[in-house]
gemmi code that builds the backbone of each chain (N, CA, C; Angstrom):
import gemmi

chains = {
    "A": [
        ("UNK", (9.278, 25.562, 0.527), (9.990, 24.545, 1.312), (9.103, 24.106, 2.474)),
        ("UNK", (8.588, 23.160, 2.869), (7.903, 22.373, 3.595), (8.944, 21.706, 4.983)),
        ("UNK", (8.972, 22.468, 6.109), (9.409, 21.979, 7.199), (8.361, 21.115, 7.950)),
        ("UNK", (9.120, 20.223, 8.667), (7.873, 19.079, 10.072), (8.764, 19.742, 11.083)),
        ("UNK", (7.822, 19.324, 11.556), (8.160, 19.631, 13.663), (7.595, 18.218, 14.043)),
        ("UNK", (8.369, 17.782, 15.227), (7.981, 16.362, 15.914), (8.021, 16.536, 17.205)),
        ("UNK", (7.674, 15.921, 17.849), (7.067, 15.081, 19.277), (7.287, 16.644, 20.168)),
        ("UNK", (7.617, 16.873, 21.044), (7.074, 17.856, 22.008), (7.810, 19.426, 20.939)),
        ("UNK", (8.526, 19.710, 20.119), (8.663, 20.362, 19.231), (7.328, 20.858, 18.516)),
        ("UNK", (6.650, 19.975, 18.364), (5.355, 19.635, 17.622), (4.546, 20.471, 18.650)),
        ("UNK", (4.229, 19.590, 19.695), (3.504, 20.316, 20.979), (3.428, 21.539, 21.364)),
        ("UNK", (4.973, 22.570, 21.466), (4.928, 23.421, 22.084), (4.852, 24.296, 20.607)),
        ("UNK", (4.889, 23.906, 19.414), (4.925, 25.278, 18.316), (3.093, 24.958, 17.887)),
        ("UNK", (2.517, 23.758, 18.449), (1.027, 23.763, 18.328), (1.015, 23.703, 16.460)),
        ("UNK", (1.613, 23.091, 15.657), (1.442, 22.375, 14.660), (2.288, 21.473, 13.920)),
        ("UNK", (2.176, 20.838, 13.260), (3.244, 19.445, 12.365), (3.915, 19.904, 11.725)),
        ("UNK", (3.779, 21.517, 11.092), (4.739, 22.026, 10.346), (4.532, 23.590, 9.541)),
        ("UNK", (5.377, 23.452, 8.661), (5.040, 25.005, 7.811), (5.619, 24.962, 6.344)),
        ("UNK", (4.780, 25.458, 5.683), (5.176, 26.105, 4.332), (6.216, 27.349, 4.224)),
        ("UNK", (7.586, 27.182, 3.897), (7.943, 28.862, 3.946), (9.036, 29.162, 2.558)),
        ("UNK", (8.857, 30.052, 2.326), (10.007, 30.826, 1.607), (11.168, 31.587, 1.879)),
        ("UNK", (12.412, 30.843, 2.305), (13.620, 31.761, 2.835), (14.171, 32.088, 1.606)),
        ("UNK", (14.693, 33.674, 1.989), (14.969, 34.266, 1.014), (16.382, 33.532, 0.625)),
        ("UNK", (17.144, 34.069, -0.430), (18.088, 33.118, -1.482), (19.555, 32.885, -0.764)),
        ("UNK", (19.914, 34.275, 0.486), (21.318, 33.754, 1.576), (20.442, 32.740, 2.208)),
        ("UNK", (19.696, 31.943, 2.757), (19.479, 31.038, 2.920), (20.010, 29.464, 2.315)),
        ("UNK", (21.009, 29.171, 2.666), (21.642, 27.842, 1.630), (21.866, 26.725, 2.321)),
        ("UNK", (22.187, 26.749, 3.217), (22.346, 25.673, 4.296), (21.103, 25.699, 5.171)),
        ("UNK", (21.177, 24.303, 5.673), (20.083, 23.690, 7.076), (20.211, 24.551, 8.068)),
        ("UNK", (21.655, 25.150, 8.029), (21.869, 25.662, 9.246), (21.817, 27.110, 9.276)),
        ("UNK", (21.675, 28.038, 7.947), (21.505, 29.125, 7.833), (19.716, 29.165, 7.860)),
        ("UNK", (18.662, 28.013, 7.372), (17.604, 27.866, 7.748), (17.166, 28.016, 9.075)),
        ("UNK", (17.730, 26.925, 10.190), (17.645, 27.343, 11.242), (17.656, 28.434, 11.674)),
        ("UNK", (19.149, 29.231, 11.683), (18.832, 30.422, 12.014), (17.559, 31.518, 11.713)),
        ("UNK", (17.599, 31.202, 10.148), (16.143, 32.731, 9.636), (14.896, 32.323, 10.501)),
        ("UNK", (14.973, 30.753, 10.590), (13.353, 30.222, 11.169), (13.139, 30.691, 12.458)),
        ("UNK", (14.717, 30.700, 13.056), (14.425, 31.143, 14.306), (13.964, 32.696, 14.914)),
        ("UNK", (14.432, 33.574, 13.947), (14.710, 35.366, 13.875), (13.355, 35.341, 13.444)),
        ("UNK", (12.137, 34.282, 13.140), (11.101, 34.665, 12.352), (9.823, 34.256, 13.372)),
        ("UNK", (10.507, 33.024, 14.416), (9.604, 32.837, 15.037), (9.972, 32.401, 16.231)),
        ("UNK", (9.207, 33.441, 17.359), (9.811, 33.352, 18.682), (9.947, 31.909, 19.452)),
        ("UNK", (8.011, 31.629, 19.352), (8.409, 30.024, 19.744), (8.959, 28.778, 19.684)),
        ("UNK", (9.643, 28.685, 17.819), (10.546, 27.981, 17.757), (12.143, 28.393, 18.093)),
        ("UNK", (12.423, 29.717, 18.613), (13.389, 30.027, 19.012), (14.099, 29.904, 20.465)),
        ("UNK", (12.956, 30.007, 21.095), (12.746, 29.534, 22.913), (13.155, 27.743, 22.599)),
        ("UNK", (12.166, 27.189, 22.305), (12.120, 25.884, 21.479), (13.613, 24.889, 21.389)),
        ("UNK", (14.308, 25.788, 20.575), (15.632, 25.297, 20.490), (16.549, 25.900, 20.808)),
        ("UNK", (16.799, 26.257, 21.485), (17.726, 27.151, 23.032), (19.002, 26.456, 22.842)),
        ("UNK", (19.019, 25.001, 22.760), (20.015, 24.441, 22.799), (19.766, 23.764, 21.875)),
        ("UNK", (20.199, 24.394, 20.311), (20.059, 23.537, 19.435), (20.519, 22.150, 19.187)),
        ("UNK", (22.107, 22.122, 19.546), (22.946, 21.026, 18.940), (22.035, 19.816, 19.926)),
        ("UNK", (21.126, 19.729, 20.393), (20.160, 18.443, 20.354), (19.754, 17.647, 19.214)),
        ("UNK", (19.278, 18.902, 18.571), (18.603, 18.448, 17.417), (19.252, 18.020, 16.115)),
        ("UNK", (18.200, 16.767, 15.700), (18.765, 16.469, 14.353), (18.476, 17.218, 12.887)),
        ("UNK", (18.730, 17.042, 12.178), (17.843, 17.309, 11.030), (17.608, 16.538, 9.676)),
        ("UNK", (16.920, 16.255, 8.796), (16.890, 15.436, 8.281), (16.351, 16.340, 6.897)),
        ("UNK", (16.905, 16.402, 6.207), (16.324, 16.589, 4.408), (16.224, 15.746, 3.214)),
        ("UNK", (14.733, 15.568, 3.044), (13.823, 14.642, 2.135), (14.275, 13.412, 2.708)),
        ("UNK", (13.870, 13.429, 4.378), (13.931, 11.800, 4.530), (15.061, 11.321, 5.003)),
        ("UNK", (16.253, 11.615, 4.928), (17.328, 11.559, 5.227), (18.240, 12.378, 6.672)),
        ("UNK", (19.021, 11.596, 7.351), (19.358, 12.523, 8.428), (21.230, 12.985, 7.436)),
        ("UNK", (21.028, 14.488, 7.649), (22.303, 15.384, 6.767), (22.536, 16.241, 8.310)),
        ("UNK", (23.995, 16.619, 7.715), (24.868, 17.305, 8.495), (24.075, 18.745, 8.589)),
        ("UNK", (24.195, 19.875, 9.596), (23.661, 20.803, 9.859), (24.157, 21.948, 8.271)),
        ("UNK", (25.707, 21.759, 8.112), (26.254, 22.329, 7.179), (25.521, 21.761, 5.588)),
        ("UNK", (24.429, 21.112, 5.442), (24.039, 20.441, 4.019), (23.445, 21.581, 3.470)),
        ("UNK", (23.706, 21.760, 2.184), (22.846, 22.477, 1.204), (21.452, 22.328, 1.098)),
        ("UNK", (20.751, 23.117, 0.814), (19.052, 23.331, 0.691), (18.469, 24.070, -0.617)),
        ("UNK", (17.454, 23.238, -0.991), (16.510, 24.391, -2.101), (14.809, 24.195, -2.086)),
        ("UNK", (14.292, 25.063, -2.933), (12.802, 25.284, -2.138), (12.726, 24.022, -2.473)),
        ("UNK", (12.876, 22.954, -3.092), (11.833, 21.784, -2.773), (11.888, 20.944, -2.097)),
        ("UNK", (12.750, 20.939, -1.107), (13.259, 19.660, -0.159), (11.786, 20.001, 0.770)),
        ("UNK", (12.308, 19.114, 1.797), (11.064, 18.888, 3.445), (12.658, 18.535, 4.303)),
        ("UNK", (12.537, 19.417, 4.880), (13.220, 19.270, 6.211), (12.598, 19.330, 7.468)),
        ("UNK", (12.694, 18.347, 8.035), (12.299, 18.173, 9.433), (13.141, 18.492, 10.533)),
        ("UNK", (12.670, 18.663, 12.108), (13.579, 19.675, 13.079), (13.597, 18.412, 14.094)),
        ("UNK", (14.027, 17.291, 14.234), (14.171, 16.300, 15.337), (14.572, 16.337, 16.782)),
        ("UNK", (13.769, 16.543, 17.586), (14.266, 16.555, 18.400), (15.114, 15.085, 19.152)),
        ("UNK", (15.701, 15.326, 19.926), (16.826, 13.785, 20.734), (15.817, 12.798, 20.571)),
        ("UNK", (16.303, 11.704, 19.951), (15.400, 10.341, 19.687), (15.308, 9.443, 20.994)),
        ("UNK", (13.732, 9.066, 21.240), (13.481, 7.952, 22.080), (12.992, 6.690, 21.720)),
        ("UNK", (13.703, 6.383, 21.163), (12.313, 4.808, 20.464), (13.540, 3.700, 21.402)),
        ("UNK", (13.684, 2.725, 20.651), (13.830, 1.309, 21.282), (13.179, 0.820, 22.082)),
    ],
    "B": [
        ("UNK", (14.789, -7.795, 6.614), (13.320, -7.097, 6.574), (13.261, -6.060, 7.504)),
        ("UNK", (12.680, -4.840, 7.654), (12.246, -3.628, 8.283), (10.895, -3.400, 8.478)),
        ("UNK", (9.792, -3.454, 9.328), (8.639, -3.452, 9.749), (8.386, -1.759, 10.358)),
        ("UNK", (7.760, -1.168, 10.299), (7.527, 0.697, 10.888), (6.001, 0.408, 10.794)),
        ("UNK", (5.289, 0.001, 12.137), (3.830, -0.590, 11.907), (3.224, 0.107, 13.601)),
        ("UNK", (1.721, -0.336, 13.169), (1.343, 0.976, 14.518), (0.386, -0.455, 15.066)),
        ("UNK", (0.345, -2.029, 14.222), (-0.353, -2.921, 14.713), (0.420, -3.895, 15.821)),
        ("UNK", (-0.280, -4.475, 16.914), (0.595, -5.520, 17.543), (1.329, -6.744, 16.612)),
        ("UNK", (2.266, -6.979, 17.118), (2.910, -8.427, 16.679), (3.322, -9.494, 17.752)),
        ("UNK", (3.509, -10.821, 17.210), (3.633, -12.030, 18.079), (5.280, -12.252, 17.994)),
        ("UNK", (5.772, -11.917, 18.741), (7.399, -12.157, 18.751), (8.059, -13.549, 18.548)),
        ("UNK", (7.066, -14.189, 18.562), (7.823, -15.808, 18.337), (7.167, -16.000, 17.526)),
        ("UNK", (6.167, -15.371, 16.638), (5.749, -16.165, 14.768), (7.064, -14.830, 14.171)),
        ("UNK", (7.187, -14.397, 14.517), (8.141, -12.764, 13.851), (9.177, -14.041, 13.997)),
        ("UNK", (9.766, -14.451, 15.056), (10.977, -15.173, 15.246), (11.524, -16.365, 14.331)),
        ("UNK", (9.778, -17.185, 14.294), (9.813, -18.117, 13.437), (10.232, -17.889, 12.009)),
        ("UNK", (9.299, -17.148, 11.870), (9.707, -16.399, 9.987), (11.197, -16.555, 9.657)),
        ("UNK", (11.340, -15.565, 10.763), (13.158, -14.982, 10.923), (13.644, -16.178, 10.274)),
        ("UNK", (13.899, -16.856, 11.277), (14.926, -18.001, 11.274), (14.822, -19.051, 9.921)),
        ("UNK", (13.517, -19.117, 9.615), (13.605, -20.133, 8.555), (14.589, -20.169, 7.526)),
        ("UNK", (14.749, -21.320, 6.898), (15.529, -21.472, 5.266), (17.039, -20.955, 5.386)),
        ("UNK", (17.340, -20.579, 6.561), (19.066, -20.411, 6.649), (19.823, -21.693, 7.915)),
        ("UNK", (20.191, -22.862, 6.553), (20.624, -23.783, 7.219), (22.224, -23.113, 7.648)),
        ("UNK", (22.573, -22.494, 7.036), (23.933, -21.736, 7.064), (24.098, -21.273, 8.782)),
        ("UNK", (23.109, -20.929, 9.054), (23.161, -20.225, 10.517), (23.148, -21.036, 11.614)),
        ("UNK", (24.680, -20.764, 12.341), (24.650, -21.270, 13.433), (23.729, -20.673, 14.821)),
        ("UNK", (23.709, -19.412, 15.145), (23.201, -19.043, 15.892), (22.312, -17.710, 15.456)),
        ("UNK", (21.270, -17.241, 16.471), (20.128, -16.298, 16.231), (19.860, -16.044, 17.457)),
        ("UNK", (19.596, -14.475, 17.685), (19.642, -13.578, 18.583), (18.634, -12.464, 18.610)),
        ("UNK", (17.810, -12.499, 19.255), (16.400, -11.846, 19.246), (16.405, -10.960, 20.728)),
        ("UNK", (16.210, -9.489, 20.596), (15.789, -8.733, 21.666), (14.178, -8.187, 21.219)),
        ("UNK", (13.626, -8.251, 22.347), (12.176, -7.996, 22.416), (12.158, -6.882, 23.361)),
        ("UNK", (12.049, -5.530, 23.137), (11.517, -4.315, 23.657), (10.512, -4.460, 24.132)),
        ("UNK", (9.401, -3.883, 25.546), (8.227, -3.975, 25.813), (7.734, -2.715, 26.709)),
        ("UNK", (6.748, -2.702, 26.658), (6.020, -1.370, 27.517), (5.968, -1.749, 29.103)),
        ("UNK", (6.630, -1.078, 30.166), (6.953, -1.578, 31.866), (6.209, -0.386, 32.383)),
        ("UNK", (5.535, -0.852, 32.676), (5.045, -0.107, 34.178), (5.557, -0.594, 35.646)),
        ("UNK", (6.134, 0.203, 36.594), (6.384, 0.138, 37.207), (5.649, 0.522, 38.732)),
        ("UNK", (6.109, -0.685, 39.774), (4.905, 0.280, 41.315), (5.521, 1.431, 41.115)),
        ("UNK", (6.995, 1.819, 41.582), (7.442, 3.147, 41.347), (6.793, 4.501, 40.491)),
        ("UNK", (6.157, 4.023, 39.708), (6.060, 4.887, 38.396), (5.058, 4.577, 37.307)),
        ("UNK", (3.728, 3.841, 37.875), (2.447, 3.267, 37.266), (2.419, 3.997, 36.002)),
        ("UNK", (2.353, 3.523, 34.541), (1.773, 4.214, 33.665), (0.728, 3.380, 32.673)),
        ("UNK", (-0.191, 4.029, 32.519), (-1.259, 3.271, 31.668), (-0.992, 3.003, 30.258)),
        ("UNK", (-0.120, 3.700, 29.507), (0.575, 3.583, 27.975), (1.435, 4.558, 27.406)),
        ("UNK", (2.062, 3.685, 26.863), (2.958, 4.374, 26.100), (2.547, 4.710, 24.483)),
        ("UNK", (2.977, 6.323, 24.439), (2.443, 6.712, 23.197), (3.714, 6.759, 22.165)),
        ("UNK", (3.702, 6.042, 21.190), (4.839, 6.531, 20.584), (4.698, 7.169, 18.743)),
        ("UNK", (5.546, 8.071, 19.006), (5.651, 9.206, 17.600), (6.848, 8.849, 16.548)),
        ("UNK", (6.036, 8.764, 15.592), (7.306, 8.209, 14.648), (7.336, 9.015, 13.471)),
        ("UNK", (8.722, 9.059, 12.775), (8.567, 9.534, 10.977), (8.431, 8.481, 10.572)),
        ("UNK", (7.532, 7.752, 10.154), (7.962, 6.569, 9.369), (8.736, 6.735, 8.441)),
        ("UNK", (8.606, 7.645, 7.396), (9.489, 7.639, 5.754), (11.243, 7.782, 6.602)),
        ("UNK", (11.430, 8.859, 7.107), (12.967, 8.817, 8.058), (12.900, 7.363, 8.236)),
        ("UNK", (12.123, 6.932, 9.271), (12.674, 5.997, 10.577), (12.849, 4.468, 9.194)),
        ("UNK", (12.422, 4.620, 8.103), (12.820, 3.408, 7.406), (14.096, 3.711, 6.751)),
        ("UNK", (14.481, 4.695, 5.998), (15.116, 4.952, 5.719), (16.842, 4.695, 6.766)),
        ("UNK", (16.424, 4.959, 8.127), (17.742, 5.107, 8.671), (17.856, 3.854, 9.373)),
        ("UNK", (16.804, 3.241, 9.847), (16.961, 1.767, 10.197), (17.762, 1.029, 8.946)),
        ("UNK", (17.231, 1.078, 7.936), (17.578, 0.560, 6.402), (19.630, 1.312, 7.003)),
        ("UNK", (20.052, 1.498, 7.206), (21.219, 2.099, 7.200), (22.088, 1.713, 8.158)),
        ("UNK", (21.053, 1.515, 9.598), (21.699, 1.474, 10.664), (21.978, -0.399, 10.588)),
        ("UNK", (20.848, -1.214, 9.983), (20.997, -2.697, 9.444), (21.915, -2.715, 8.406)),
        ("UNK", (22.352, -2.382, 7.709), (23.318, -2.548, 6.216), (24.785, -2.737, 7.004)),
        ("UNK", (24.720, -1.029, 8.013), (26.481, -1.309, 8.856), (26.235, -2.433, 10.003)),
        ("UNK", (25.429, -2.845, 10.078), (25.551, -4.054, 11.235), (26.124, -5.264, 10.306)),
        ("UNK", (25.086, -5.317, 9.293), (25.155, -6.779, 8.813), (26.890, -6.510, 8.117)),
        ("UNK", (27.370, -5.548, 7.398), (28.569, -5.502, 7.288), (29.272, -5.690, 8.117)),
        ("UNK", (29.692, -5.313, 9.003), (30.119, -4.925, 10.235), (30.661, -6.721, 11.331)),
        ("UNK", (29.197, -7.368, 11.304), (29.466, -8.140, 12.180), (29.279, -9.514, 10.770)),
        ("UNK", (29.212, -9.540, 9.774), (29.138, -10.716, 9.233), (27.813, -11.116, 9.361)),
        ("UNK", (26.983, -10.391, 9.354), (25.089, -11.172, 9.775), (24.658, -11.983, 8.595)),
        ("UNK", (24.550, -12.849, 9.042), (23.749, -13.624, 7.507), (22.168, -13.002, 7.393)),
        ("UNK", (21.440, -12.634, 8.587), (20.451, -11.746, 7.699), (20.249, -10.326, 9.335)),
        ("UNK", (19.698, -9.728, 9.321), (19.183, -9.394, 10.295), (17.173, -8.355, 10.168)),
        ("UNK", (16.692, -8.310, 11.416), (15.325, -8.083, 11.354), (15.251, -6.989, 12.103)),
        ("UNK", (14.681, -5.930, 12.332), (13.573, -4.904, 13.046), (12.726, -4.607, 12.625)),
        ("UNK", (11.422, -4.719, 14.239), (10.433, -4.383, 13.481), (10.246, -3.347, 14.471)),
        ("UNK", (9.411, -2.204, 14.887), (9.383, -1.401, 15.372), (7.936, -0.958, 15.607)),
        ("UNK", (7.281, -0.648, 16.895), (6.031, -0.073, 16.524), (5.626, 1.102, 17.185)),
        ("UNK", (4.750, 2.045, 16.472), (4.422, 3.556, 17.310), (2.986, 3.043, 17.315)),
        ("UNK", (2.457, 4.504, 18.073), (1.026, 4.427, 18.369), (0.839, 4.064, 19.897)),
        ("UNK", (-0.203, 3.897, 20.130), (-0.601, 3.841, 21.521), (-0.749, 2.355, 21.964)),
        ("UNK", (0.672, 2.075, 23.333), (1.067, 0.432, 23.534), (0.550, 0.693, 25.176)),
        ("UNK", (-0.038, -1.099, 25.566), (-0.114, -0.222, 27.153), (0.686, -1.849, 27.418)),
        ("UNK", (1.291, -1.481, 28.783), (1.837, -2.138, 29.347), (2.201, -3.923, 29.387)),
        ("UNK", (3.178, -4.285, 29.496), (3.332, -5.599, 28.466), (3.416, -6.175, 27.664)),
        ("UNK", (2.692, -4.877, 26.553), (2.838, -5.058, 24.906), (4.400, -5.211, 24.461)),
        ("UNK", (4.944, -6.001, 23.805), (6.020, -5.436, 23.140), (6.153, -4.373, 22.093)),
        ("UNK", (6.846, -3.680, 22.113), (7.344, -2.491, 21.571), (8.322, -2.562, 20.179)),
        ("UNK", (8.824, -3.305, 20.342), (9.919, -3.560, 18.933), (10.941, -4.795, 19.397)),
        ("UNK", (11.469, -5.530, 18.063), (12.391, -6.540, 18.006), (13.270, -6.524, 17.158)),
        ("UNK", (14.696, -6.796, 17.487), (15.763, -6.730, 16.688), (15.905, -8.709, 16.797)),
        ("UNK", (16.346, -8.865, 15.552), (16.895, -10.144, 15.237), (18.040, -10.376, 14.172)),
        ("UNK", (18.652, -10.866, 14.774), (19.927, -11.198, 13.952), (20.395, -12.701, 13.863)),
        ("UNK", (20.862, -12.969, 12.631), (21.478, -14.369, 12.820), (22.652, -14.588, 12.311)),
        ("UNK", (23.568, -15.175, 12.556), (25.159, -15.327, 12.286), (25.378, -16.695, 12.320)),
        ("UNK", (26.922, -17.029, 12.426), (27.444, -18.471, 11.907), (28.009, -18.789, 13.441)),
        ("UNK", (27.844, -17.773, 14.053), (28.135, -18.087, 15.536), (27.411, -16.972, 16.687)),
        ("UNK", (27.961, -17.584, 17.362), (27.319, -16.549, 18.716), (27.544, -15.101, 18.919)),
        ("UNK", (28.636, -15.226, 18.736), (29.617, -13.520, 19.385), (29.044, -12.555, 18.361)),
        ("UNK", (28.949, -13.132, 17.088), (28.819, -12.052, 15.884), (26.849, -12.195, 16.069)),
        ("UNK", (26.451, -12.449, 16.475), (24.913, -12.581, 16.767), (24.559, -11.647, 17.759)),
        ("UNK", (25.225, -12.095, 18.698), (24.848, -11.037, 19.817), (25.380, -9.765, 19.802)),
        ("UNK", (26.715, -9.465, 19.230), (26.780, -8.391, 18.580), (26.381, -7.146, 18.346)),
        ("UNK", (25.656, -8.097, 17.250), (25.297, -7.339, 15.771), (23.372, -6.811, 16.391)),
        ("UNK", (23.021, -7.717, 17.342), (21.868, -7.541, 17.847), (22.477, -6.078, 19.066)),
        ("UNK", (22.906, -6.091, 19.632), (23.725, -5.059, 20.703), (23.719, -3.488, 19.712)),
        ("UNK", (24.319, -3.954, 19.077), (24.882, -2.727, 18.029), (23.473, -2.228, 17.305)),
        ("UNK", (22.794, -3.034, 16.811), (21.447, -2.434, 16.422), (20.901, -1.518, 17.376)),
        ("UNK", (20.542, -2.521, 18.450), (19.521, -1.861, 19.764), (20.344, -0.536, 19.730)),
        ("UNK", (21.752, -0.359, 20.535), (22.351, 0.583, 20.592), (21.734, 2.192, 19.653)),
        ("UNK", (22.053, 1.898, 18.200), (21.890, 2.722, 16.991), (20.133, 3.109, 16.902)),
        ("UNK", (19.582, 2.077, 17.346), (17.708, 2.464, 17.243), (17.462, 3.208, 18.234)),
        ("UNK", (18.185, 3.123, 19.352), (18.145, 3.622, 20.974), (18.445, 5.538, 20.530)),
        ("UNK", (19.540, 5.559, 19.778), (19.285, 7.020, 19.308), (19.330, 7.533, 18.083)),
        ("UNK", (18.973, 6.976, 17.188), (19.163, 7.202, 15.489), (18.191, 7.099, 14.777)),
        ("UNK", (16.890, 6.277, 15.596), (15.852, 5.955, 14.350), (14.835, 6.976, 14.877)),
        ("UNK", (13.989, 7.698, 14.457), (12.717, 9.002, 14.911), (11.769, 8.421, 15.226)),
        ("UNK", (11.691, 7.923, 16.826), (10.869, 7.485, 16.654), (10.829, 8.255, 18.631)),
        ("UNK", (9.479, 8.603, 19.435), (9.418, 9.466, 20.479), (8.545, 9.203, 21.085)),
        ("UNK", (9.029, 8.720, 22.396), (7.923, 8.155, 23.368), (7.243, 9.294, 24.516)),
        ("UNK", (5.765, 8.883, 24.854), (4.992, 9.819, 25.446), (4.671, 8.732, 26.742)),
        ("UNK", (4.560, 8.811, 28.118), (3.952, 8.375, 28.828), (2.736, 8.946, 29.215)),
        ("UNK", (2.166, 7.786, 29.437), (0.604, 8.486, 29.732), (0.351, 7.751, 31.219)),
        ("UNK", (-0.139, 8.464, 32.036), (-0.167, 8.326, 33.497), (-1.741, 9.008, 33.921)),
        ("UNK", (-1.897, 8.487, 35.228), (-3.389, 8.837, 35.473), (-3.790, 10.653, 35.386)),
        ("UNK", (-2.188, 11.010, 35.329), (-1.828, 12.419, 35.778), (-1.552, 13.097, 34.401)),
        ("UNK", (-1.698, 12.510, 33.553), (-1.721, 13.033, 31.829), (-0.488, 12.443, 31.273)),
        ("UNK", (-0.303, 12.897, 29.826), (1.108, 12.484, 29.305), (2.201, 13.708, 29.432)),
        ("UNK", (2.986, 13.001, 29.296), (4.775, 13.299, 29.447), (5.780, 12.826, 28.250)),
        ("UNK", (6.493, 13.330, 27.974), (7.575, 13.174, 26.890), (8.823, 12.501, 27.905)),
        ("UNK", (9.534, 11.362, 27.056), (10.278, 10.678, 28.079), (11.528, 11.478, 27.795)),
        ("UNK", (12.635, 11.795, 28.474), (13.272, 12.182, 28.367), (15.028, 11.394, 27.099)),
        ("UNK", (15.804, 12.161, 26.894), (16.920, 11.196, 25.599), (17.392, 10.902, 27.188)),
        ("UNK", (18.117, 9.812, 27.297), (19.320, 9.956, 28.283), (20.777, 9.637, 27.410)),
        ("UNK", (21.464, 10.367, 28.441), (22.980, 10.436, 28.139), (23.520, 8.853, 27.956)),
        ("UNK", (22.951, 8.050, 28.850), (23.599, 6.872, 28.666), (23.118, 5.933, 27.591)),
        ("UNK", (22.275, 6.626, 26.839), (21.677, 5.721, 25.344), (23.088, 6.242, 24.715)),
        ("UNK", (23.319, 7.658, 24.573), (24.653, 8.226, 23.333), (25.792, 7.407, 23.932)),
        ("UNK", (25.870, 7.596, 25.078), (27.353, 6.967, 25.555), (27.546, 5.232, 25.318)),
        ("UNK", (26.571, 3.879, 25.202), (25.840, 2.686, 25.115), (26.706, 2.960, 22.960)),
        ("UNK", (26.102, 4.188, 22.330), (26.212, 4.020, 20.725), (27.452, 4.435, 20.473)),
        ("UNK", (28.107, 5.291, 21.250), (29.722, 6.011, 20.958), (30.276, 4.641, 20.768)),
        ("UNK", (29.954, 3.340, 22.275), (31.075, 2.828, 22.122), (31.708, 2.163, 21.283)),
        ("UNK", (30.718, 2.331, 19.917), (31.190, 1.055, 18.631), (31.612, 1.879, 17.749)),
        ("UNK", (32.464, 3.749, 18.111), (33.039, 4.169, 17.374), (32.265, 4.601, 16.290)),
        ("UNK", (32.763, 4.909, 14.955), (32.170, 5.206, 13.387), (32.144, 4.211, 13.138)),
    ],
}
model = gemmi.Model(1)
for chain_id, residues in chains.items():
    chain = gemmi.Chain(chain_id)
    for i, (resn, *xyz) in enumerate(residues, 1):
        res = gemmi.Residue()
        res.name, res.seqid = resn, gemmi.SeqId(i, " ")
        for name, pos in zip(("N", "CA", "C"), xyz):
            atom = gemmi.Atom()
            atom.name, atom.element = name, gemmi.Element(name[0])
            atom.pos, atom.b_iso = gemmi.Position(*pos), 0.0
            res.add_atom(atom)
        chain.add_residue(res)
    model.add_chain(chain)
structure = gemmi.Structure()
structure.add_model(model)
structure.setup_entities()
């Protein structure tokens, strides 16, 4: 499963993303979150206050509760600034 | 049309395009985003970070409920990341309708929805290095108000 990290997310974990394998209770975005976080300190400091963040799987922005399998790309959004 | 481009554009040939071949349309409504530096708050450019594959995808989404929504006979964004310095424009929403109210609208309601929905993340760059701009509360509170 192929996660991105973006804009100061990006910055403070010092890369665009990761390759990983969560084991199979892993089913939801949001049970992802959690293992990613128990696995790695700096994205855990990182998102302190998660419900900022969006998330988006294969491209798409999905509810935290969405289903997952190894081949998606989920990305970790942090609060959007464009316009 | 949907544009996710890192090159400058001319807001009045973008405009021109727009508008053509819809005799149907009474009115057309164009906001032009731009890079401000301020005396307060001098900055040399704005850096901006985008998903493109997301940010088309949800623009593509956030335009479909407008043009439903307000009756748009067509509507436009174009959007740009990469490194803008001051004065550049930044992105344009265009919309056109059979009247005014549903024009300006439907242009309102876009800006609103791009303001916090499309991935796209601005960096200021200052003599003093770059900075991440902060979300503000009053972009979410500006998108609540048009409900689901």
């Amino acid at each position: 499963m192929k996660i991105l990290y973006f804009a100061w997310l990006r910055e403070r974990l010092n890369r665009a993303g990761d390759d990983v394998s969560p084991p199979a209770e892993v089913k939801t975005l949001a049970d992802l979150i959690t293992w990613l976080r128990a696995n790695d300190e700096a994205l855990d400091l990182a998102m302190a206050n998660p419900k900022q963040f969006k998330l988006s799987k294969n491209a798409r922005i999905v509810p935290w509760e969405t289903p997952i399998a190894d081949a998606d790309t989920v990305a970790i959004l942090p609060p959007m600034t464009g316009g | 049309m949907i544009i996710i481009s890192n090159a400058p554009f001319d807001p009045g040939a973008l405009l021109t395009a727009f508008q053509a071949n819809h005799p149907e349309a009474g009115a057309a409504v164009t906001f032009t985003g731009m890079v401000r530096s301020t005396l307060d708050r001098p900055i040399t450019a704005l850096i901006l970070e985008c998903y493109p594959e997301l940010a088309q995808n949800e623009i593509a989404t956030i335009r479909a409920a407008a043009i439903a929504r307000f009756n748009l006979i067509d509507a436009a964004i174009l959007h740009r990341y990469g490194r803008l310095v001051p004065g550049e424009p930044i992105m344009q929403v265009m919309t056109l309708a059979s009247h005014r109210q549903a024009a300006f609208d439907g242009a309102q309601y876009l800006m609103d929805y791009l303001k916090t929905d499309a991935p796209f993340w601005k960096q200021e760059e200052t003599a003093a290095g770059t900075e991440w701009v902060e979300a503000k509360a009053a972009d979410d509170t500006a998108r609540d108000r048009w409900g689901q």
